[in-house]
C-alpha positions as CSV (number, residue, x, y, z in Angstrom):
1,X,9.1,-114.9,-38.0
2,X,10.2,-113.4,-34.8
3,X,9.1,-113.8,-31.5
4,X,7.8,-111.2,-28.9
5,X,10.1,-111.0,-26.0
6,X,8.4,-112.0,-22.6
7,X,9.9,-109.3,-20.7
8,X,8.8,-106.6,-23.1
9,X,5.1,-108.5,-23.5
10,X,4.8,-109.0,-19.6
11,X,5.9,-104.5,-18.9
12,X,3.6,-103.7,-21.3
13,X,0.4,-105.8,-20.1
14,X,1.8,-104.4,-16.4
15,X,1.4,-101.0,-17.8
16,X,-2.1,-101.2,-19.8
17,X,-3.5,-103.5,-17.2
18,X,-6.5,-102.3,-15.4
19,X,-6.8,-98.9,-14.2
20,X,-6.4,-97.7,-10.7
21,X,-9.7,-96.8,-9.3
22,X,-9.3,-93.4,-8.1
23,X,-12.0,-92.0,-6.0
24,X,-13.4,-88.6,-6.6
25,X,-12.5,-86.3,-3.9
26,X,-15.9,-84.3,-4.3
27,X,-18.0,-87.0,-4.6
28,X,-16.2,-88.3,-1.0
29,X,-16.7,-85.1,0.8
30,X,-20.3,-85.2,-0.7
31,X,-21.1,-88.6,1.3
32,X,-19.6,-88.1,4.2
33,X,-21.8,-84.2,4.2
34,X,-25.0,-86.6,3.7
35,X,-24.0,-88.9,6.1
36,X,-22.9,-86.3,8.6
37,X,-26.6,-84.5,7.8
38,X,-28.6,-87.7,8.1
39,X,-27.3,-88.1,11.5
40,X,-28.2,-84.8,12.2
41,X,-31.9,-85.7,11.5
42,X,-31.4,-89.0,13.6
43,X,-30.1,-87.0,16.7
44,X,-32.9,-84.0,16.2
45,X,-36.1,-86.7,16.1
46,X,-34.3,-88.4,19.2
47,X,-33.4,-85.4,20.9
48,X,-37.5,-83.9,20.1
49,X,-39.0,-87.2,21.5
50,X,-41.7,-86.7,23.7
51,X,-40.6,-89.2,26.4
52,X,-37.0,-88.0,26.0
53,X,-35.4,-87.7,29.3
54,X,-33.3,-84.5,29.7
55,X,-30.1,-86.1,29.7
56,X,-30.7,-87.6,26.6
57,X,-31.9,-84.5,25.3
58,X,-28.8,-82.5,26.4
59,X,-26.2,-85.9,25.3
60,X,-28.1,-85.8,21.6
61,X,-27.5,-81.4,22.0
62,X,-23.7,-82.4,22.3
63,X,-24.0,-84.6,19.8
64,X,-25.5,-82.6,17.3
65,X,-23.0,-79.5,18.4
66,X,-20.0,-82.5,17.5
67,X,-21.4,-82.8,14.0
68,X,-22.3,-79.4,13.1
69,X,-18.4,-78.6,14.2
70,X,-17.2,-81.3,12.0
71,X,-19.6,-80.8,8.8
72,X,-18.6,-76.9,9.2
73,X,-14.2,-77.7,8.8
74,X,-15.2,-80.0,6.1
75,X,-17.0,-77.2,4.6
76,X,-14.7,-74.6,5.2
77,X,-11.6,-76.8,3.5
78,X,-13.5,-76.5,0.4
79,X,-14.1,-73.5,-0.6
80,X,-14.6,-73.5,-3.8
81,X,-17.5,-75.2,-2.9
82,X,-20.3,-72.5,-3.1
83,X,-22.9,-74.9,-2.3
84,X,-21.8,-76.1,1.0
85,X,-21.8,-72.7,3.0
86,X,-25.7,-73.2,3.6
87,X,-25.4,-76.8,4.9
88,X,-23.1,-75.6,7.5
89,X,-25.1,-72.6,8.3
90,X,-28.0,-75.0,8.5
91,X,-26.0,-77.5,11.1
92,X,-25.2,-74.4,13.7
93,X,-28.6,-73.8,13.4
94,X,-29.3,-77.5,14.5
95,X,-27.4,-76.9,16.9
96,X,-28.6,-73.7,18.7
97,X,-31.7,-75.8,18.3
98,X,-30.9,-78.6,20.2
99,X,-28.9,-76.7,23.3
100,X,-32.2,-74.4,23.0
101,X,-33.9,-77.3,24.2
102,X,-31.8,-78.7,26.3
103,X,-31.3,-75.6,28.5
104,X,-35.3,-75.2,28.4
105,X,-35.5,-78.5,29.9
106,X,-32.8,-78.6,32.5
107,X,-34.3,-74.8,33.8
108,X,-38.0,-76.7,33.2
């Protein structure tokens, strides 16, 4: 009977061995749209705090401004991506929002 040779035994368990895991570009720029949204919501409910100072309501306007920016290229590098146009359109209106009521409270 003949015996397997190492070499060939040891490329081919190389070759079939586990899998690469390769991460799924959508579902990546999904999470980092959620985590970019949920800090939206963070900055707005700091930024509409009653006690709020102004500065910290015109530093969380910035903020938010920063985001919406950044969700808005990610949005705009996929565009096959029909659902994402509204989230964007959403975070400008965040924004807007939040330098509303940072210029009401620095003329206030």
């Amino acid at each position: 009977m003949r015996r397997p040779c190492p070499l060939l035994l040891l490329v081919t368990l190389m070759l079939a061995g586990c899998p690469k895991r390769v991460e799924r570009v959508a579902g990546a720029d999904d999470a980092r749209i959620d985590a970019a949204e949920a800090r939206l919501e963070e900055l707005q409910f700091r930024a509409n705090e009653e006690e709020a100072s102004c500065p910290s309501r015109c530093d969380a306007s910035s903020e938010v401004c920063e985001l919406a920016d950044e969700l808005c290229s990610w949005v705009e590098s996929t565009p096959d991506r029909t659902d994402l146009p509204p989230r964007c359109v959403q975070a400008q209106e965040q924004c807007a929002q939040a330098r509303n009521r940072c210029t009401r409270c620095r003329e206030g």
